[in-house]
C-alpha positions as CSV (number, residue, x, y, z in Angstrom):
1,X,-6.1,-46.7,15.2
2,X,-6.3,-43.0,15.7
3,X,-7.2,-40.8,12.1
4,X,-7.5,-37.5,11.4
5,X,-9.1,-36.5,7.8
6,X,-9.2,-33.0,6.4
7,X,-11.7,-31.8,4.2
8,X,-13.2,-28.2,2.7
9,X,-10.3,-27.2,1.0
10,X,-10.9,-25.7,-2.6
11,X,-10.8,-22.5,-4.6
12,X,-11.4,-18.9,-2.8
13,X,-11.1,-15.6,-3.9
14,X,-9.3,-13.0,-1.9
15,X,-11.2,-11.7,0.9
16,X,-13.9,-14.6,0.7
17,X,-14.0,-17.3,3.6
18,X,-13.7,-21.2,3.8
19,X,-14.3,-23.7,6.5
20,X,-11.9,-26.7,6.8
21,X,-12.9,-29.9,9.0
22,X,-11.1,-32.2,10.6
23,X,-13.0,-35.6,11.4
24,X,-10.9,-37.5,13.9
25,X,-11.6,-41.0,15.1
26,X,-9.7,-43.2,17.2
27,X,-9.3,-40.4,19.8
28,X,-11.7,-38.0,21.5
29,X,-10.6,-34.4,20.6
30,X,-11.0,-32.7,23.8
31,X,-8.4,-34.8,25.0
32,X,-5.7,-33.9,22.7
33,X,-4.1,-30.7,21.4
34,X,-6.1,-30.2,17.9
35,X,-3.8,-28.2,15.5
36,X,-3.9,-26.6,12.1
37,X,-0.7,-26.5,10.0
38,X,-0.4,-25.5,6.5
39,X,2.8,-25.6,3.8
40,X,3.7,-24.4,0.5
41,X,6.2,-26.0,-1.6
42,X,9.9,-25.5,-0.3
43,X,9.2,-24.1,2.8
44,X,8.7,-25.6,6.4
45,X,5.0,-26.0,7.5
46,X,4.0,-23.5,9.1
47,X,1.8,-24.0,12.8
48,X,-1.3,-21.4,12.3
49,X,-4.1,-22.5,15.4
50,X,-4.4,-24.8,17.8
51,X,-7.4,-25.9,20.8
52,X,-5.6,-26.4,23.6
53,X,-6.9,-29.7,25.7
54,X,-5.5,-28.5,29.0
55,X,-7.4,-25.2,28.9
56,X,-9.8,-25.3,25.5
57,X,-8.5,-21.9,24.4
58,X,-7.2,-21.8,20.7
59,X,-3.6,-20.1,20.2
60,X,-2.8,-18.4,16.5
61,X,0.0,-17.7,14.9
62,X,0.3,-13.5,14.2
63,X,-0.2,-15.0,10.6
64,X,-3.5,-15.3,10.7
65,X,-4.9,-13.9,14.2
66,X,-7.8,-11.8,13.4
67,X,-9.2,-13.3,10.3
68,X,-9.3,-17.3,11.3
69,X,-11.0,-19.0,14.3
70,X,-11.0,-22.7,15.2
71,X,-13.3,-24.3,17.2
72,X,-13.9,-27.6,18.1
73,X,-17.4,-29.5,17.9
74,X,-17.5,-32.6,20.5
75,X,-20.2,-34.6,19.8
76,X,-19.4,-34.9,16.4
77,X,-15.3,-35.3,17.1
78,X,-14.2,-32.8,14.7
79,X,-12.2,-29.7,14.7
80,X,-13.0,-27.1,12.6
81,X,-11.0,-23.9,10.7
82,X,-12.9,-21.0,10.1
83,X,-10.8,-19.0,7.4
84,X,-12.0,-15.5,6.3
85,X,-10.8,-12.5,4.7
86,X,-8.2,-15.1,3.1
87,X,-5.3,-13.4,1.0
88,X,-3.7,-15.3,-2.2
89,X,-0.5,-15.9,0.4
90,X,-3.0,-18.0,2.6
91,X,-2.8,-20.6,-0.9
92,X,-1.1,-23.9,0.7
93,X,-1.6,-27.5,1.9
94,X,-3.6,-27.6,5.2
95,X,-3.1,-30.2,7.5
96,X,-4.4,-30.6,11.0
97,X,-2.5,-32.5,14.0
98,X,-2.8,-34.3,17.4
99,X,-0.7,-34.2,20.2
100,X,-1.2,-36.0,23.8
101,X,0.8,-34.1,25.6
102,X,-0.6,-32.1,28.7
103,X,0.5,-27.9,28.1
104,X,-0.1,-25.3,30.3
105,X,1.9,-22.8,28.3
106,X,0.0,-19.5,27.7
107,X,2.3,-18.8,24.5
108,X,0.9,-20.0,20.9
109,X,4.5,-21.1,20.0
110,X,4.7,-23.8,22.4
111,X,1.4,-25.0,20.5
112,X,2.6,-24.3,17.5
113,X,5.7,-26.4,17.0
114,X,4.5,-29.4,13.9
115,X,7.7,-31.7,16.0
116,X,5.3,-31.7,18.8
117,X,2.9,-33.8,16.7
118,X,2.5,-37.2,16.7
119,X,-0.6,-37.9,14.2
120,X,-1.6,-36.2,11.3
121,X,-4.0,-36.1,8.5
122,X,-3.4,-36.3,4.8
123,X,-4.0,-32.6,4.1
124,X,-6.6,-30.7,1.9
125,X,-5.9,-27.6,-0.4
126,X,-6.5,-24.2,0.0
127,X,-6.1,-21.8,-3.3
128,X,-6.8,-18.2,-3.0
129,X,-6.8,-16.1,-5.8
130,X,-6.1,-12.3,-5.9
């Protein structure tokens, strides 16, 4: 059975830097679309990167192009988001996601889309203070 589990989430101060991991068994990441999705209370969660299997490039959301980077890390099947110059409204649950499906698109929302999903890990927090 396929699982992905987050870790590296914790307190940051704004304009400091965090790495998140994502250890994922069961499946081999370069296979699978590895995303990163984070949500705040009341509102929808919120597609920020994503390693495309198809082509290996990552996709971000305008969010947070610029300041976070994921890269994956084969050998030890884990996924990785590299978060700097983090701002108090980067404060959320972080999740990351795996989806099977082949994409060619070149746009970031077709990657982007938590529906297109089908596993996901339990989520670690991120707090950022000002």
């Amino acid at each position: 059975e396929a699982q992905l589990v987050e870790s590296g989430g914790g307190l940051a101060q704004a304009g400091g830097s965090l790495r998140l991991s994502c250890k994922v068994s069961g499946l081999a990441v370069d296979e699978y679309n590895i995303a990163w999705f984070r949500q705040t209370p009341g509102k929808d969660r919120e597609g920020i990167s994503c390693i495309s299997s198809a082509t290996g490039k990552s996709y971000y959301s305008n969010s947070v192009k610029g300041r976070f980077t994921t890269f994956n890390d084969i050998k030890e099947n884990t996924v990785y988001l590299e978060m700097d110059d983090l701002r108090p409204d980067d404060t959320a649950t972080y999740y990351c996601a795996a989806d099977g499906t082949l994409r060619l698109s070149p746009s970031a929302r077709d990657y982007l889309d938590p529906q297109e999903y089908q596993l996901w890990g339990q989520g670690t927090q991120v707090a950022v203070s000002s």
